[in-house]
N, C-alpha and C positions, 0 to 999 in steps of 0.2 A: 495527380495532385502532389505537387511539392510537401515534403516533412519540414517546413519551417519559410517564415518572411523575416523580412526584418524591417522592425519598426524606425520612426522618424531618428531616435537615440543609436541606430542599427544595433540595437539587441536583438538576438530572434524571439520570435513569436511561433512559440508553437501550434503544429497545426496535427491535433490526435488521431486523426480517420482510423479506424479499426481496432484503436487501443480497447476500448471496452471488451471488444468481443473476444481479444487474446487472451485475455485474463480469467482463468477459472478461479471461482470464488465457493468457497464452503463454510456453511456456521455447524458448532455443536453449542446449546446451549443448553443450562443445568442450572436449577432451580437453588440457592441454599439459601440459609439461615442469615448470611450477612449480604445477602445481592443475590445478583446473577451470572456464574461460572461461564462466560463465554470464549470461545476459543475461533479465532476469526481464521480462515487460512487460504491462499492466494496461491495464483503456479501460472506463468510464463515462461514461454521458449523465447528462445535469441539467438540468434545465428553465429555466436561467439561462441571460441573453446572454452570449457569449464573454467580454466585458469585465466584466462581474460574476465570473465563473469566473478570469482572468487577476486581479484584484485579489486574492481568495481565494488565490492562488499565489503572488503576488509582495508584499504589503503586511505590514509586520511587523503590525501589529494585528490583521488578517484572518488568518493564520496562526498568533495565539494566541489564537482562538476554535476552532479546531479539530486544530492540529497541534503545536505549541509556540511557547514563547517563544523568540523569533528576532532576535539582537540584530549588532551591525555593519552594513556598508553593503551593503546588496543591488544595488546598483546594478554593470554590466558591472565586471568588473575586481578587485571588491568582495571583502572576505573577510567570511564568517561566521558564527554559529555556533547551533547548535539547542541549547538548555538541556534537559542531559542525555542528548543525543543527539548527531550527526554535525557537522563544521563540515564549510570547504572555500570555493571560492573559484568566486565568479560567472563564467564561461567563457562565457556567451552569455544575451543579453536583446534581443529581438525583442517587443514588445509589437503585438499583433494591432490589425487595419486593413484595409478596402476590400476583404474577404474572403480575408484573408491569417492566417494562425493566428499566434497568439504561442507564442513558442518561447523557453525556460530548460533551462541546461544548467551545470550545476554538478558540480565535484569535492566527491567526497562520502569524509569519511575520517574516520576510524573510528578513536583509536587509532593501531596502524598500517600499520590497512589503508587503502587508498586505491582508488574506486567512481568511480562516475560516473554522476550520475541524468540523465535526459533529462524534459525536460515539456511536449506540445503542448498548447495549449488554442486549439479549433476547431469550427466550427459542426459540428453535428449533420447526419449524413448524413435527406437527407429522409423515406427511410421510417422512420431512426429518429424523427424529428420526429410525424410520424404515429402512429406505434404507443405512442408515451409509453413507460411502462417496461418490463423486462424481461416480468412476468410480462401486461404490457397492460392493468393499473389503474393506474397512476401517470399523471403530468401529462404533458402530451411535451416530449420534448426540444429544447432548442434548440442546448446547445450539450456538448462532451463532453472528456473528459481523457483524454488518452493520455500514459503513466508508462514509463518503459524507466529498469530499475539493469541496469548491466552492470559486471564485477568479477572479478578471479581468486577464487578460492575456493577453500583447504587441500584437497587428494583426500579425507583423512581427513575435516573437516568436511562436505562435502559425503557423503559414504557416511553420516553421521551424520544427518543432515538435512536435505539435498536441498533446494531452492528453497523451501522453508517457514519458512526461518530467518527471511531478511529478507520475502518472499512475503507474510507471516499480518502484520509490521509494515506493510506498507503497504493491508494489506485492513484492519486498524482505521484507518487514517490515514483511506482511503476512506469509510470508515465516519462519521467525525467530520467529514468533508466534507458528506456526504448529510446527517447530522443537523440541521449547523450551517445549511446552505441550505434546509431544513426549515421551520427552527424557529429561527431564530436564536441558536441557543445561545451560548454564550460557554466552554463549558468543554470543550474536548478529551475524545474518548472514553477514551483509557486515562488520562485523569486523572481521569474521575467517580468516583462511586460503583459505575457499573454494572460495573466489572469486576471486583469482589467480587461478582459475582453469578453462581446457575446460567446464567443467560441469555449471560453472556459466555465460559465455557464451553466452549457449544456452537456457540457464533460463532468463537471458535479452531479448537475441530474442527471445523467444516465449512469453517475455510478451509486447516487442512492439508490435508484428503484432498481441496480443490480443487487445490491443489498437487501434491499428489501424482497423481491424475490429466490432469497437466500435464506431469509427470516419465516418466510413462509414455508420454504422446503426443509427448515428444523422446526416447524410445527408452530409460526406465529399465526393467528389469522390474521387474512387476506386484510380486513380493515386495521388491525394493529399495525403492520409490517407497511400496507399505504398511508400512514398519518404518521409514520414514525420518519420513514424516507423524503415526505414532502417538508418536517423538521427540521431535515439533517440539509437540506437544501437550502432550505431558508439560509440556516445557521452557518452557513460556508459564504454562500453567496451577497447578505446584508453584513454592513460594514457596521459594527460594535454591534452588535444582534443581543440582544440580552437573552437567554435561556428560557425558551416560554415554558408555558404551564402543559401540562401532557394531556391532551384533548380526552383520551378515553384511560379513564384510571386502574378499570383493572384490565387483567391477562393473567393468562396462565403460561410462566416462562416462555 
């Protein structure tokens, strides 16, 4: 199967096979007094040297080939802001070397919520290197990204949708990662055409009910974690979706 078509406008249309299953996904979740402390964290290999990967994460151009347009100063100290999306202010810039991973660490805020993304970019463990991709037909890898948001989270939003809120936003981001180093595309996945499509879809759902099976392995129940992921589906995939009511009210974090 080809990694992309292109539609009637000849934009491509991405085509994900395998993305889900490349993506290891972790929750830790912690109960306080003002919400829910969750800390979402992601890890993908790519068959690009670290320093190609760290440009992709850190250069405004390279990051509106695949993630948005990203204007202000990236640079340590820096404030900036994602078009349409999160600003916040550069907290830490480690640019990799001499077998040392580069590391970015930004306040991520939202509005007026206020996050905090972590981002390694690091050689690929050798037997990943060896086995290429997830399912063992892919190229192998050289080098890999490890993602951590971590954030209070409203009790109630979280009983609503559970780590799939922001979760399923950073598995399309990954997504437009893998395409763009692909294929060199130039236009972000939820900005193509493909997510008017069945295909994208079913790339939503299967990255809630990966979340969701993530929610359950930091201690949701099974019924919390499946009515929280079929939510978070909805709510991606209905156009003005208004925010429902949370089917089962309580849970224990």
């Amino acid at each position: 199967m080809s990694d992309s078509t292109a539609g009637a406008s000849g934009e491509v249309i991405i085509e994900p096979a395998g993305q889900l299953d490349a993506v290891f996904r972790e929750l830790d979740v912690r109960q306080r007094d003002d919400g829910i402390l969750a800390v979402t964290r992601l890890v993908q290999g790519f068959p690009v040297p670290v320093g190609e990967l760290w440009r992709c994460c850190t250069e405004a151009d390279r990051l509106s080939r695949w993630f948005g347009v990203v204007g202000g100063d990236l640079r340590l100290g820096g404030r900036f802001s994602v078009e349409g999306n999160a600003s916040g202010t550069v907290e830490r810039c480690a640019s990799p070397g001499a077998g040392a991973a580069g590391e970015l660490q930004l306040s991520w805020e939202f509005g007026e919520d206020v996050s905090q993304v972590e981002l390694r970019c690091e050689e690929a463990p050798e037997s990943a290197g060896d086995a290429g991709s997830a399912d063992g037909a892919g190229p192998p890898q050289a080098s890999r990204l490890v993602l951590e948001h971590r954030g209070i989270v409203p009790l109630d939003f979280w009983r609503t949708y559970g780590p799939g809120a922001g979760g399923v936003g950073w598995d399309l981001a990954l997504l437009g990662l893998a395409h763009h180093l692909r294929t060199g595309s130039t236009v972000p996945a939820e900005q193509s055409l493909w997510v008017t499509t069945p295909a994208a879809a079913e790339f939503i759902a299967g990255s809630s009910e990966a979340w969701g099976r993530a929610s359950e392995a930091a201690g949701t129940s099974p019924e919390m974690a499946q009515a929280a992921a079929r939510r978070t589906t909805v709510f991606y995939t209905t156009p003005d979706c208004a925010t429902p009511d949370a089917e089962e009210p309580d849970t224990e974090g």
